[in-house]
C-alpha positions as CSV (number, residue, x, y, z in Angstrom):
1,X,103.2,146.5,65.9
2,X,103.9,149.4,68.5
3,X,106.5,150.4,71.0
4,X,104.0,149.6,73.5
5,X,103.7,145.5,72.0
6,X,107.0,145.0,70.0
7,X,106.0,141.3,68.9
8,X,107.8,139.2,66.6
9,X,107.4,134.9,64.9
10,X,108.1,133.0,67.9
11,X,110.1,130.2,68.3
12,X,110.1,128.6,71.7
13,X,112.2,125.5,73.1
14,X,110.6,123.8,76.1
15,X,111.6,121.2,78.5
16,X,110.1,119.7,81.8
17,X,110.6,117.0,84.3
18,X,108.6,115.3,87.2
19,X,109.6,113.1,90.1
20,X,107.4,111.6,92.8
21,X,108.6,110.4,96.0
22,X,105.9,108.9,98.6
23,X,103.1,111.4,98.7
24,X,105.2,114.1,97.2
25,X,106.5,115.4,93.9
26,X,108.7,118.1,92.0
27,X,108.0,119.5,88.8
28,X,110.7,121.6,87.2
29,X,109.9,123.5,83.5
30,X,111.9,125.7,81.5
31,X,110.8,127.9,78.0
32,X,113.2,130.0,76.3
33,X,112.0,132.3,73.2
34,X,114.7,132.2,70.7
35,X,116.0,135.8,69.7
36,X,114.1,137.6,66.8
37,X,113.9,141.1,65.4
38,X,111.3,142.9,64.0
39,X,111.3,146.0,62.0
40,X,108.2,148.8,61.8
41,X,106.9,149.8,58.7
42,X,107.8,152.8,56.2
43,X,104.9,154.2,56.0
44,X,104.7,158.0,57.2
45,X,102.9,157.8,61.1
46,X,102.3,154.0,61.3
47,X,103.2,153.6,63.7
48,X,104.3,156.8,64.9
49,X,107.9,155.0,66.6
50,X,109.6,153.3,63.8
51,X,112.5,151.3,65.0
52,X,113.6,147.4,65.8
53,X,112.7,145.7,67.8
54,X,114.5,142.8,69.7
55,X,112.7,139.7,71.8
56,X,114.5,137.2,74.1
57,X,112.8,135.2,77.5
58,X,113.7,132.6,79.5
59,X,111.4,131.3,82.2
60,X,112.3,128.6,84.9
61,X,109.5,127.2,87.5
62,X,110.0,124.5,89.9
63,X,106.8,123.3,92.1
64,X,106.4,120.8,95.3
65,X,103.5,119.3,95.7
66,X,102.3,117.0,98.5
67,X,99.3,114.5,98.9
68,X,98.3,114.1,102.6
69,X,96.3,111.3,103.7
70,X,92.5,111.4,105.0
């Protein structure tokens, strides 16, 4: 683990949805990491940042989508 790729266990909640209407549809998503920390090693230079580190993300998407007719 580096300052460059803090990384910590990951625990993730997720949810989604569709709904289709004629030849269209929505999709709507959402993940959110649950807070963690993470601490560097002791050891003399690995790695050379020693520190905490702290994760957290959310992410939304919503999508159209549309079937036309041939």
């Amino acid at each position: 683990m580096t300052a460059q790729l803090p990384d910590a266990n990951r625990n993730c909640l997720t949810a989604g949805a569709s709904y289709s209407f004629g030849s269209y549809g929505v999709h709507a998503g959402v993940l959110y990491v649950l807070p963690a920390t993470r601490t560097t090693s002791d050891t003399p230079y690995m790695p050379l940042h020693k520190g905490s580190f702290d994760i957290q993300a959310f992410v939304a998407s919503l999508t159209l989508d549309g079937h036309f007719g041939r």
